[in-house]
BADRENMI-721114 format. One record per residue (C-alpha): residue number from 0; residue in one letter; x, z, y. Coordinates in steps of 0.02 Angstrom, whole numbers, plus 50000, padded with zeros to 5 digits. Each point is the difference from the previous one (the first is absolute). Layout:
BEGIN
@resi:NUM	resn:A	x:X	z:Z	y:Y;
...
This chain:
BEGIN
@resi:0	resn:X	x:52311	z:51315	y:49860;
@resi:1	resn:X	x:49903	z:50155	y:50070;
@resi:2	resn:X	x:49851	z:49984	y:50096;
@resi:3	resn:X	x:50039	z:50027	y:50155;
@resi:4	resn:X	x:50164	z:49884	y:49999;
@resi:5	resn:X	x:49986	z:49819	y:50071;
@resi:6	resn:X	x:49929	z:49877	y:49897;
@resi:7	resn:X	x:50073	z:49838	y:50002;
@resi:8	resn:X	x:49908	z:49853	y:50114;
@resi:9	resn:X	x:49985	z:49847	y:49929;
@resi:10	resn:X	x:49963	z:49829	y:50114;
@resi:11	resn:X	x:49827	z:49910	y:49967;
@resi:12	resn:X	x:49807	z:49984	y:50082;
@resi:13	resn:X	x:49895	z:50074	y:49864;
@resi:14	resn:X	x:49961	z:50060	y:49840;
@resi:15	resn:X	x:49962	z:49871	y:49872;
@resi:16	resn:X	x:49870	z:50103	y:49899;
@resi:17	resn:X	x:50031	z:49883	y:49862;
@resi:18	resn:X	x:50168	z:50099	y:49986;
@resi:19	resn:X	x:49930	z:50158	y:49970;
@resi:20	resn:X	x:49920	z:50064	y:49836;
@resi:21	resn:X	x:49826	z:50094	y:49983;
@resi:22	resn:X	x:49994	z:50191	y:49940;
@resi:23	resn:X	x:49849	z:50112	y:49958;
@resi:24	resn:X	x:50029	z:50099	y:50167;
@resi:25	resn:X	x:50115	z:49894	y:50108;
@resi:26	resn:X	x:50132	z:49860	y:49957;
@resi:27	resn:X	x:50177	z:49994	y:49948;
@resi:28	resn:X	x:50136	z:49868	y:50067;
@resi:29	resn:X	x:50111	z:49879	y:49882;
@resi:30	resn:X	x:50187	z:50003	y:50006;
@resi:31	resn:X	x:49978	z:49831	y:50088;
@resi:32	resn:X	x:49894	z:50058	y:50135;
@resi:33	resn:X	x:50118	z:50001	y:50133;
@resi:34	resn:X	x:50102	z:49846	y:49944;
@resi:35	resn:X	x:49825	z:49920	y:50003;
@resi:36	resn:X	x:49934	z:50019	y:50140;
@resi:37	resn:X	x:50153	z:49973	y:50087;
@resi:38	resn:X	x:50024	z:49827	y:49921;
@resi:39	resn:X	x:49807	z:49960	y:50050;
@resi:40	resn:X	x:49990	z:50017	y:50162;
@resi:41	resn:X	x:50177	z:50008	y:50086;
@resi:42	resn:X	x:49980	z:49796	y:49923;
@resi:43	resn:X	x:49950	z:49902	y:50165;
@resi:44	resn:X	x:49942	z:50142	y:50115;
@resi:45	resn:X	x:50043	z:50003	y:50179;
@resi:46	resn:X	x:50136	z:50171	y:50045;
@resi:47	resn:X	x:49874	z:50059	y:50125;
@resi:48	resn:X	x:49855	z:50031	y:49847;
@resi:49	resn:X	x:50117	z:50091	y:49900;
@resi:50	resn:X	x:49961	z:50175	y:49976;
@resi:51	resn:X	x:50085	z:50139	y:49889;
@resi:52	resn:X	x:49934	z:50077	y:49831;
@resi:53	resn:X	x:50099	z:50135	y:49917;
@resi:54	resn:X	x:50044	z:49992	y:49811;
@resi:55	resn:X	x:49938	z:50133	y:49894;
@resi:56	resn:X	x:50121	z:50123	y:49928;
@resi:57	resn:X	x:49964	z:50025	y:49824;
@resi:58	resn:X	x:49942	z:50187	y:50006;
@resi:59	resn:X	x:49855	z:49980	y:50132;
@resi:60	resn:X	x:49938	z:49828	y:49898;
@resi:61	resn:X	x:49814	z:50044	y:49936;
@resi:62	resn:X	x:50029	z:49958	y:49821;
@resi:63	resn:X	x:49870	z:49914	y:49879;
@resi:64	resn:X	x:49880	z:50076	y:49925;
@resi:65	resn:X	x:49911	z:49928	y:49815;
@resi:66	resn:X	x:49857	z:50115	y:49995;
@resi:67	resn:X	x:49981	z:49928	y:49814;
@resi:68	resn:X	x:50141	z:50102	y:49908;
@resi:69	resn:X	x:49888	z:50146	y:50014;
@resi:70	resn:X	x:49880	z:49970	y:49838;
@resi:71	resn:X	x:49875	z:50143	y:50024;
@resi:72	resn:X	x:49867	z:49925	y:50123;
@resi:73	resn:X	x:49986	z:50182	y:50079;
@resi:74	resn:X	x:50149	z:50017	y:50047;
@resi:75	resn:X	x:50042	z:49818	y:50064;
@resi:76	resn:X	x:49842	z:50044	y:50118;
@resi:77	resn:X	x:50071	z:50152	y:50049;
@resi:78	resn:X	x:50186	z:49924	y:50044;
@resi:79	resn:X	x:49914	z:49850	y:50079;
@resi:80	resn:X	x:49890	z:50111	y:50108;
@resi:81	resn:X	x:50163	z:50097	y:50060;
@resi:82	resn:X	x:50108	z:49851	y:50044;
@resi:83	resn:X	x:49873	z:49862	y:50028;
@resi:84	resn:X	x:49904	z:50023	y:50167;
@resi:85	resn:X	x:49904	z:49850	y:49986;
@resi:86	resn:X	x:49958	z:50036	y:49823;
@resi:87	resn:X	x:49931	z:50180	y:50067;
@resi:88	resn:X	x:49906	z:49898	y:50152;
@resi:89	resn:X	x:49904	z:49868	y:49893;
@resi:90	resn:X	x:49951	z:50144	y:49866;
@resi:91	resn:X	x:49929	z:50086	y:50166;
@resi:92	resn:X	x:49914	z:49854	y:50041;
@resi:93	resn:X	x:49924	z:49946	y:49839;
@resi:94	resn:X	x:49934	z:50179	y:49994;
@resi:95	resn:X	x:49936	z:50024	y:50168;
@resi:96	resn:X	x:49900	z:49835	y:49972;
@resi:97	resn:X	x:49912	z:50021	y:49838;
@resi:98	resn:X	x:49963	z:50186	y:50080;
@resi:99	resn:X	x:49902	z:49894	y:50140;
@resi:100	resn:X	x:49945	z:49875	y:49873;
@resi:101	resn:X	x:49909	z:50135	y:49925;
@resi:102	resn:X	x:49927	z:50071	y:50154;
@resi:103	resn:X	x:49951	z:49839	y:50024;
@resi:104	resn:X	x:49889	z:49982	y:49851;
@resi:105	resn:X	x:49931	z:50171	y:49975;
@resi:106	resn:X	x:49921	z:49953	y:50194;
@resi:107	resn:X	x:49929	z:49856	y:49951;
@resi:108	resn:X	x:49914	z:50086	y:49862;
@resi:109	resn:X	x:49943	z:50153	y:50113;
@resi:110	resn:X	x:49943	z:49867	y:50138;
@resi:111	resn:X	x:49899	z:49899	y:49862;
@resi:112	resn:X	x:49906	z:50163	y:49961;
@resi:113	resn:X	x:49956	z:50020	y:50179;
@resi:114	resn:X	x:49937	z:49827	y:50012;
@resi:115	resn:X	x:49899	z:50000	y:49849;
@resi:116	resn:X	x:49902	z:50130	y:50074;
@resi:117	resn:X	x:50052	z:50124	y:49840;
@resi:118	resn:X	x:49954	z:49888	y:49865;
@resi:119	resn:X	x:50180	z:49962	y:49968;
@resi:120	resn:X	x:50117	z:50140	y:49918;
@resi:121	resn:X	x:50078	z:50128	y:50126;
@resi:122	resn:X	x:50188	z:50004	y:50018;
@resi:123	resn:X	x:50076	z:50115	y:50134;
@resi:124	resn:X	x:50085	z:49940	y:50156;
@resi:125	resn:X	x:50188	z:49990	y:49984;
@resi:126	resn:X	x:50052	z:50094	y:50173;
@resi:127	resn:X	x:50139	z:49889	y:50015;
@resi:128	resn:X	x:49908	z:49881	y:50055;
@resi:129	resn:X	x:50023	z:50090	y:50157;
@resi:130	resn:X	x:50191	z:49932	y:50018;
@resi:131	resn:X	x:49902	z:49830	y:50050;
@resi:132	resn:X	x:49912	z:50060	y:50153;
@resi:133	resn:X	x:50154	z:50036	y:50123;
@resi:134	resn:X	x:49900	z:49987	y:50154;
@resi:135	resn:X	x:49891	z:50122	y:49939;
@resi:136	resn:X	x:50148	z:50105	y:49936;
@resi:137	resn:X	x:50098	z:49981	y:50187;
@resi:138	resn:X	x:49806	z:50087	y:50083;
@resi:139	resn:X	x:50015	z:50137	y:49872;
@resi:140	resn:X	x:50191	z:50039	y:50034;
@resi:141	resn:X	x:49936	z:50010	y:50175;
@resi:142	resn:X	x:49879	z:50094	y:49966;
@resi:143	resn:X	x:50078	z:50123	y:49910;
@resi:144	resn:X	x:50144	z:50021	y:50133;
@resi:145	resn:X	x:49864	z:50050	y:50141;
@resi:146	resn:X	x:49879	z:50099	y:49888;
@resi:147	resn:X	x:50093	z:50069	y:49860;
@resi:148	resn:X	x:49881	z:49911	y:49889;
@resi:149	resn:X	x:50023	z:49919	y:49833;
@resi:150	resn:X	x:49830	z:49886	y:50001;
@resi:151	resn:X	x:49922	z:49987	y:49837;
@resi:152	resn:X	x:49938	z:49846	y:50004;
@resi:153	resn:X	x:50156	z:49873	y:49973;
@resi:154	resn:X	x:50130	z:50179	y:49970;
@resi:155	resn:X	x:50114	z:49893	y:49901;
@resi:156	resn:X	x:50018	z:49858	y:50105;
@resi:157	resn:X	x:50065	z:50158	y:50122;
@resi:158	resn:X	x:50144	z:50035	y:49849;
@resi:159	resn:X	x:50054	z:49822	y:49952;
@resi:160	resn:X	x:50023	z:49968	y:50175;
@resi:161	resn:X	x:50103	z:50163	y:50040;
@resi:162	resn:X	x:50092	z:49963	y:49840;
@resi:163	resn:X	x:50050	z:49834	y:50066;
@resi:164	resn:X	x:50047	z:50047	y:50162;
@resi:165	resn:X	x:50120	z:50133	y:49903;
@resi:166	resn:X	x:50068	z:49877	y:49908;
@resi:167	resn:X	x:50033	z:49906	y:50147;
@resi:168	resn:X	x:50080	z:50148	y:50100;
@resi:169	resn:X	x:50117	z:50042	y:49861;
@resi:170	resn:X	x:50049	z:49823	y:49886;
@resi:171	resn:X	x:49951	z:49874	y:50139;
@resi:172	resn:X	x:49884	z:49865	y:49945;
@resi:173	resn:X	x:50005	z:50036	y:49839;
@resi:174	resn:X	x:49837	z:49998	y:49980;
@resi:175	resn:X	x:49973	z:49820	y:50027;
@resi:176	resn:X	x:50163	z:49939	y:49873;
@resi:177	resn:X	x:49932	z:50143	y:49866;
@resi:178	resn:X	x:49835	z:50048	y:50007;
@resi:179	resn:X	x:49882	z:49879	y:50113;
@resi:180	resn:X	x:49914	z:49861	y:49866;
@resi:181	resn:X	x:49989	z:49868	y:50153;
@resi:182	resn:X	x:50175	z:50021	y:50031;
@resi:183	resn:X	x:50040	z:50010	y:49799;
@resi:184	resn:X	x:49890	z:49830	y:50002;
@resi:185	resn:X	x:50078	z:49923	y:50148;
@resi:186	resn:X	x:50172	z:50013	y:49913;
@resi:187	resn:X	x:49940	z:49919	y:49856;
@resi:188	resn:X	x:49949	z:49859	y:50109;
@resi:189	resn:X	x:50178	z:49977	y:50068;
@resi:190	resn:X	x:50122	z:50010	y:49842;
@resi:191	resn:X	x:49847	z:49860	y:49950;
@resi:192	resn:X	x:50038	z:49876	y:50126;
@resi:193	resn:X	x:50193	z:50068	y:49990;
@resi:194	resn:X	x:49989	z:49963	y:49834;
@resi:195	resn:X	x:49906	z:49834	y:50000;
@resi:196	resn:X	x:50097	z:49928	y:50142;
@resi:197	resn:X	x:50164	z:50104	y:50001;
@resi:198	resn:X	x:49985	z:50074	y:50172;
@resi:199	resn:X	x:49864	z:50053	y:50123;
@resi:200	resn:X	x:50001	z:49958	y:50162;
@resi:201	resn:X	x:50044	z:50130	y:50147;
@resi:202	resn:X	x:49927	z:49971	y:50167;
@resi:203	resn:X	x:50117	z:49982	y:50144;
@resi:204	resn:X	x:50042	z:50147	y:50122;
@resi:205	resn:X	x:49910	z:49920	y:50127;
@resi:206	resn:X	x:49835	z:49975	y:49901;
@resi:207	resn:X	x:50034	z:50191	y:49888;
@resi:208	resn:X	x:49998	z:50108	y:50155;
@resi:209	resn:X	x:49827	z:49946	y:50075;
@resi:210	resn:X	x:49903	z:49983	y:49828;
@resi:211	resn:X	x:50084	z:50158	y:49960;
@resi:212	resn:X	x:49927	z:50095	y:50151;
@resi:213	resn:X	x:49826	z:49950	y:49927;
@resi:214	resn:X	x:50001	z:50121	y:49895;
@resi:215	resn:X	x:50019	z:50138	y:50138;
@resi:216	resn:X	x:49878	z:49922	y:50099;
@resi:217	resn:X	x:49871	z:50045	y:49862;
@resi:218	resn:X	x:50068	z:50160	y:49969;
@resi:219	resn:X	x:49999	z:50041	y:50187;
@resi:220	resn:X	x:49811	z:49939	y:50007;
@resi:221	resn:X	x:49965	z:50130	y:49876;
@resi:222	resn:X	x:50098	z:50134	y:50047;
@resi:223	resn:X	x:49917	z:50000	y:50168;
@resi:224	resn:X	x:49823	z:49950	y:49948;
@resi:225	resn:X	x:50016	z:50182	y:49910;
@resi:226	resn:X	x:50122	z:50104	y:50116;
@resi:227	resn:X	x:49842	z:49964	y:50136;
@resi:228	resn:X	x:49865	z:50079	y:49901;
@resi:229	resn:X	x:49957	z:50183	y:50035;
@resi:230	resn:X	x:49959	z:50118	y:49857;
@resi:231	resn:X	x:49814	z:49970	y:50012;
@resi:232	resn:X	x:50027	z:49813	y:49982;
@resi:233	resn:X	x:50097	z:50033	y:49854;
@resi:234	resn:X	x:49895	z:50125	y:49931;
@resi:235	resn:X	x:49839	z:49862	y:50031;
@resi:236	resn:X	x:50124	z:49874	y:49896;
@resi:237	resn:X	x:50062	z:50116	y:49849;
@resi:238	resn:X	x:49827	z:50054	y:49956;
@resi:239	resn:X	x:49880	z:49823	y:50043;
@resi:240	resn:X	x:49924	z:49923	y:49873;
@resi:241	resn:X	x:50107	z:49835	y:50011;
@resi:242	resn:X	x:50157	z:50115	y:49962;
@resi:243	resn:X	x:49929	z:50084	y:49890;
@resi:244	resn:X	x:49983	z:49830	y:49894;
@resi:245	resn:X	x:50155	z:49920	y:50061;
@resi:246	resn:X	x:50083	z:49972	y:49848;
@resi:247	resn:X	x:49852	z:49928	y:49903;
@resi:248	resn:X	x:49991	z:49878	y:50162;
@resi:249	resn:X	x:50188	z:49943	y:49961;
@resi:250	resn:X	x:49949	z:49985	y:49819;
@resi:251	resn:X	x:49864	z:49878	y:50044;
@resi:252	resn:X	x:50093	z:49901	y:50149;
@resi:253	resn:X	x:50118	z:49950	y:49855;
@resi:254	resn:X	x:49864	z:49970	y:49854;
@resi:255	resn:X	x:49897	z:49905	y:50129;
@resi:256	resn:X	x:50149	z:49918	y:50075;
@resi:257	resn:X	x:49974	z:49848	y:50123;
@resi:258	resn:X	x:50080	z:49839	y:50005;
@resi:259	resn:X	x:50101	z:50029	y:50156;
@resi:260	resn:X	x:50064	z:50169	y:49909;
@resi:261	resn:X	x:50040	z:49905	y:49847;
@resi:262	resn:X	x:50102	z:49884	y:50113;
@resi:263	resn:X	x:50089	z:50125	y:50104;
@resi:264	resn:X	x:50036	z:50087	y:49850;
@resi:265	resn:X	x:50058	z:49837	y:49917;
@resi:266	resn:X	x:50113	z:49954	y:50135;
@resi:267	resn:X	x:50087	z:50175	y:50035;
@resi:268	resn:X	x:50043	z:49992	y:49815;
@resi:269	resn:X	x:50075	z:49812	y:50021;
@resi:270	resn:X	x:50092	z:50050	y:50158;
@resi:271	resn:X	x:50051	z:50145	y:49880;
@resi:272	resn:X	x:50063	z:49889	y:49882;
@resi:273	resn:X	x:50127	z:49919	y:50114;
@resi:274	resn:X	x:50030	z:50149	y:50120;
@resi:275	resn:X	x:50072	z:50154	y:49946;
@resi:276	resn:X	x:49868	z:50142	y:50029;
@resi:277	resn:X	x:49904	z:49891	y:50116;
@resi:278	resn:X	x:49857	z:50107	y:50014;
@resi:279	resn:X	x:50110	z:50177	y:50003;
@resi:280	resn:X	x:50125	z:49937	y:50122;
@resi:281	resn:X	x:49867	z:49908	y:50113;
@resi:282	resn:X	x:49825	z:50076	y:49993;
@resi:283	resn:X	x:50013	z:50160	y:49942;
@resi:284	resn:X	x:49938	z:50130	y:50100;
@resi:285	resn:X	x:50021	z:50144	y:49875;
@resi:286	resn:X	x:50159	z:49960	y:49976;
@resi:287	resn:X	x:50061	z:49990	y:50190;
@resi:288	resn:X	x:49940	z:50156	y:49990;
@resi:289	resn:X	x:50096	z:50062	y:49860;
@resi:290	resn:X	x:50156	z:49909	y:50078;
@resi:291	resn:X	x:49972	z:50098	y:50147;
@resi:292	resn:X	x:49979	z:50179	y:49914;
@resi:293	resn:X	x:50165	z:49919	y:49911;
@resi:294	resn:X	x:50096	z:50019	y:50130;
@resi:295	resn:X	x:50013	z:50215	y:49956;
@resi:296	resn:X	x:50043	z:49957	y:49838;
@resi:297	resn:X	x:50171	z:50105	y:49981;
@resi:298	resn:X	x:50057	z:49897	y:49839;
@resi:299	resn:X	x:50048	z:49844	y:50049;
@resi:300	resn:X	x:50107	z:49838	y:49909;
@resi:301	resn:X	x:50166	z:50049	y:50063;
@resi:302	resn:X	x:50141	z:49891	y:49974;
@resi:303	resn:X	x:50202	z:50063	y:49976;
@resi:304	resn:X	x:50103	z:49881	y:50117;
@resi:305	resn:X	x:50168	z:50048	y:49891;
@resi:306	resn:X	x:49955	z:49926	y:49870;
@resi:307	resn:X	x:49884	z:49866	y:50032;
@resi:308	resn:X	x:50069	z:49828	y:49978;
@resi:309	resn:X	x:49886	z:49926	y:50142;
@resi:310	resn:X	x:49927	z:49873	y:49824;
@resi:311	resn:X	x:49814	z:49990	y:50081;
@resi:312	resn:X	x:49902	z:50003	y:49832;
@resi:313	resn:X	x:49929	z:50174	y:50085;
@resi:314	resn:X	x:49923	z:49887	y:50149;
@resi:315	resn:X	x:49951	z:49854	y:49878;
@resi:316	resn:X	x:49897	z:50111	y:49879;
@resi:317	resn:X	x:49910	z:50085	y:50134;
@resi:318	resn:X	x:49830	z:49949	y:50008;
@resi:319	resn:X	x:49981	z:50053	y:50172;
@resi:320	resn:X	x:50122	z:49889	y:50058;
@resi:321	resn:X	x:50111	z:50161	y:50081;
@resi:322	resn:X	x:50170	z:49974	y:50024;
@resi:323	resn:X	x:50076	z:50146	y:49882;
@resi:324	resn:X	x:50178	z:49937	y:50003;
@resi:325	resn:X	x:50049	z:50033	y:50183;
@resi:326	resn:X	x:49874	z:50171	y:49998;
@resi:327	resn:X	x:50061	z:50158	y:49979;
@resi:328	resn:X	x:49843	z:50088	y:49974;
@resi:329	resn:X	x:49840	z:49889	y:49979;
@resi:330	resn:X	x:49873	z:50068	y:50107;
@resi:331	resn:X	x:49898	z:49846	y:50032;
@resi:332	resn:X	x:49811	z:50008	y:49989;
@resi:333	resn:X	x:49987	z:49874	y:49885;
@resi:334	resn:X	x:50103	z:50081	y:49854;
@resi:335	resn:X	x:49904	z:50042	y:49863;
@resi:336	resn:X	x:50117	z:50081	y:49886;
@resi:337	resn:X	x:50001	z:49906	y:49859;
@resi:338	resn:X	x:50166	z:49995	y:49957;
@resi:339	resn:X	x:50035	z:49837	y:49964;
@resi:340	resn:X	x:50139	z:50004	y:50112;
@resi:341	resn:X	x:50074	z:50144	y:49909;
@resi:342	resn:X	x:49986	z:49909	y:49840;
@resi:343	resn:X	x:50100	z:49851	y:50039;
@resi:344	resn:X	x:50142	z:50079	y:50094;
@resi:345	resn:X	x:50157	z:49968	y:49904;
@resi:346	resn:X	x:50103	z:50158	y:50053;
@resi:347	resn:X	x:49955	z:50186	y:49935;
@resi:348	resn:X	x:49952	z:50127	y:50112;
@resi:349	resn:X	x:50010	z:49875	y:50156;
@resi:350	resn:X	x:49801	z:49953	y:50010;
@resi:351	resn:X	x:49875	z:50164	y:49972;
@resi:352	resn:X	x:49865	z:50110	y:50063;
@resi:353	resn:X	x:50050	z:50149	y:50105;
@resi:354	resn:X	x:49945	z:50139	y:50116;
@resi:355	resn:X	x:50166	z:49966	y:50094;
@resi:356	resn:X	x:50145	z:49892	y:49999;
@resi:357	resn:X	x:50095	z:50144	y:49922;
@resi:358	resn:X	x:49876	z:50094	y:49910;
@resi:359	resn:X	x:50013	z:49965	y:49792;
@resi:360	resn:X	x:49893	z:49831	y:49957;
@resi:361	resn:X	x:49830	z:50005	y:49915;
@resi:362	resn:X	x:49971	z:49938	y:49829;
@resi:363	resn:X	x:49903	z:49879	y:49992;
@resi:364	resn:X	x:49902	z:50059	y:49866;
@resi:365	resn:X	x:49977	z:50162	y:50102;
@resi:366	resn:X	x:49930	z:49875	y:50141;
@resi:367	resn:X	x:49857	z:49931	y:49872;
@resi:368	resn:X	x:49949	z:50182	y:49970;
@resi:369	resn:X	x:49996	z:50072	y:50159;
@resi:370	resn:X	x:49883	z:49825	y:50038;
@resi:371	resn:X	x:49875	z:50041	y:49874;
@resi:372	resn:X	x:50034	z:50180	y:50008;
@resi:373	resn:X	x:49947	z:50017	y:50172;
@resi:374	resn:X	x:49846	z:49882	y:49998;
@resi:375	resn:X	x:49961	z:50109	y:49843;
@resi:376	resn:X	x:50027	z:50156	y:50070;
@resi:377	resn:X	x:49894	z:49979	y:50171;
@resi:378	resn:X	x:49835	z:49927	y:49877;
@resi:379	resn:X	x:50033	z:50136	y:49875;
@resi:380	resn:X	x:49984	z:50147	y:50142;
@resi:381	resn:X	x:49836	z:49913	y:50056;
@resi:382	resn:X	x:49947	z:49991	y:49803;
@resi:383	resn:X	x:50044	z:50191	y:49994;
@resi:384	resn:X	x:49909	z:50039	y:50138;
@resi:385	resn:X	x:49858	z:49944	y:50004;
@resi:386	resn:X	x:50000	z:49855	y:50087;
@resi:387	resn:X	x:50016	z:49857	y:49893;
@resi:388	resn:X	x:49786	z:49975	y:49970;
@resi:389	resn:X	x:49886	z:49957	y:50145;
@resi:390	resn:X	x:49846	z:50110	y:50012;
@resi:391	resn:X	x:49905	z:49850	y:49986;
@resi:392	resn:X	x:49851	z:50030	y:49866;
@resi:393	resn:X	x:49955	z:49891	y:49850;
@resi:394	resn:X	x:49828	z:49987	y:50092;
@resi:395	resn:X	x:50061	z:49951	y:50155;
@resi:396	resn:X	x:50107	z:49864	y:49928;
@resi:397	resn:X	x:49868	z:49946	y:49914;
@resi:398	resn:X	x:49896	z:49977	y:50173;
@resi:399	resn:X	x:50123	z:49941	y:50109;
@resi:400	resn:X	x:50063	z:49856	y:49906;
@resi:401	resn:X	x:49842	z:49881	y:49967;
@resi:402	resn:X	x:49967	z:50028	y:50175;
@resi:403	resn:X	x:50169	z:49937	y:50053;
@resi:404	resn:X	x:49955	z:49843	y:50076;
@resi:405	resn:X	x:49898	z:50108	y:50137;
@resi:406	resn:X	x:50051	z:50009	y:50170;
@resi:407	resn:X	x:50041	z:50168	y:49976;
@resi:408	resn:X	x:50124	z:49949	y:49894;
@resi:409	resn:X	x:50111	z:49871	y:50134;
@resi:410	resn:X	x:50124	z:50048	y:50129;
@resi:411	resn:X	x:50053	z:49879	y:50161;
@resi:412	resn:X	x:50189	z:50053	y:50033;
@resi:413	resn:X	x:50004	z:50162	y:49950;
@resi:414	resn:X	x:49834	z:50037	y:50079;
@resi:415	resn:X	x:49862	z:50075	y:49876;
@resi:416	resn:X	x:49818	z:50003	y:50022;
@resi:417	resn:X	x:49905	z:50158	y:50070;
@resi:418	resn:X	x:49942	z:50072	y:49830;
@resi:419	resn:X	x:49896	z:50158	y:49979;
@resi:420	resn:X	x:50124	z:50180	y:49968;
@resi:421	resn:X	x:49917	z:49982	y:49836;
@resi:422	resn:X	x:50026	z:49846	y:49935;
């Protein structure tokens, strides 16, 4: 049978998963999957829930893959990375979060030298810290777009963010499925409680849409809180002494950390646990943003209606919760391009990413690079030219941070204190 011919419908409600068998990049049906699923749930089920699936003709099946024939480790890395998307996506992950894990701890050891007023041993700041501070980071895009100015005194925070926004424009959210370490953590939390209690628990449509619009609500109060501030307010924000300090403030909200933090932190990792993504999906504001910027995004999940066989395991693997069986092309807000739908479609060359519905599909493997290739791309033009360091001195550092407690140092909703032009 040819692609393009009719494919056989078959009466039943839905896919038994248990009837279809797990591949490095996607999954591969049993003779018996039709007869199966037939027998299942045309047993006792009124006419009016029937629905049709189509049966798979043997040359568009997604065959199985055993990874493990290929002995040389290398090269079983290299084949898995080309047909194994979520393979590709957790090696992204891992990477991306020992990168900030390392950030992480060569800050701690520059912020203990600033506290110890020098008697501890110097270690430079890690710029990318800077990632961290995306309010600071939305000022200084601002910034830049009125004045032509790269400020040098959070310049990579500028980068990250424009890299992120890229990524966004072009792959979706990618960011938060690939890159982002809450979002890499907040997945962890849900295949957890999937694991531990063998689902998670999805919040009804009626209860989804309203906490969902939280999130925008935040973003919204940012956006504007920024798009109202004239250059000079910016200008009196990029270079005051509490942003000048910002990060080592963050550092120290979270060493210092209060009970109600600990508890709000607590719970949104318990909700986490039980809802997929609770904190991404719900209270997010960076990524409403993203999911907003999304909505350029030329490559997009697109789905062949030939040769689907309407099986739903695209919809039931979607974290998001986005109906991919009845789209065409997925251009929710909410998609974050992980592929997971992809992965467990059944049919070849039926679930992909695209520029268009007719334009050839995009390896996923391609996909992963151009994720990590554009984030990498974006930071590595700021590292090239010149505006990776801040022009903030050893000897200023050294000043600014025992004095951090000051009131020079606080800010009340966005709103810095007067401070001297040379402070």
């Amino acid at each position: 049978m040819r692609t393009g011919e009719m494919i056989q419908p078959v009466i039943n409600e839905h896919v038994d998963p248990d009837t279809v068998c797990e591949i490095g990049g996607g999954i591969s049906t049993s003779k018996s999957f039709v007869e199966t699923v037939a027998d299942k749930w045309t047993q006792n089920v009124p006419t009016r829930r029937l629905r049709t699936t189509k049966r798979i003709p043997p040359d568009l099946r997604r065959k199985r893959i055993d990874f493990s024939t290929e002995k040389n480790w290398l090269r079983r890395i290299l084949w898995r990375s080309r047909e194994d998307s979520q393979f590709v996506r957790t090696g992204v992950q891992l990477a991306f979060g020992l990168l900030c894990l390392w950030i992480g701890v060569e800050f701690y050891l520059f912020v203990s030298w600033g506290r110890s007023a020098g008697v501890a041993a110097f270690h430079t700041r890690p710029p990318g810290v800077e990632g961290f501070l995306p309010i600071s980071s939305l000022i200084s895009l601002k910034y830049w777009l009125q004045t032509g100015v790269i400020n040098e005194v959070h310049p990579s925070g500028l980068f990250i963010f424009l890299a992120i926004l890229f990524v966004g424009m072009l792959l979706k959210k990618a960011f938060c499925s690939w890159l982002c370490p809450i979002g890499t953590i907040s997945e962890s939390l849900w295949r957890f409680g999937q694991k531990l209690f063998k689902r998670n628990i999805a919040a009804p449509k009626w209860l989804d849409y309203p906490l969902r619009s939280l999130k925008y609500v935040l973003m919204a109060f940012f956006v504007y809180s920024i798009w109202q501030m004239d250059v000079d307010s910016l200008r009196s924000f990029i270079y005051s002494p509490y942003n000048k300090v910002a990060d080592v403030k963050m550092f120290l909200f979270f060493a210092n950390i209060s009970s109600l933090a600990v508890w709000t932190i607590l719970s949104l990792a318990l909700l986490s646990v039980f809802v997929k993504n609770f904190w991404c999906r719900y209270l997010c504001p960076y990524g409403a943003f993203l999911g907003v910027v999304s909505l350029l995004s030329p490559l997009k999940i697109t789905r062949q209606k030939s040769t689907c066989i309407d099986c739903e395991l695209c919809t039931k693997a979607c974290p998001a919760g986005i109906n991919v069986h009845t789209a065409t092309r997925v251009w929710s807000d909410e998609c974050m391009s992980c592929l997971e739908c992809i992965a467990v479609c059944p049919v070849k060359n039926t679930l992909d990413v695209r520029l268009t519905k007719k334009t050839e599909p995009i390896p996923t493997w391609v996909f992963g690079t151009l994720v990590t290739g554009v984030f990498i791309a974006v930071t590595g033009l700021a590292m090239l030219s010149g505006h990776w360091q801040n022009n903030i001195s050893k000897a200023e550092y050294a000043r600014r941070i025992p004095q951090i407690d000051s009131p020079l140092y606080q800010h009340f909703r966005g709103q810095v204190p007067a401070y001297d032009p040379n402070e």
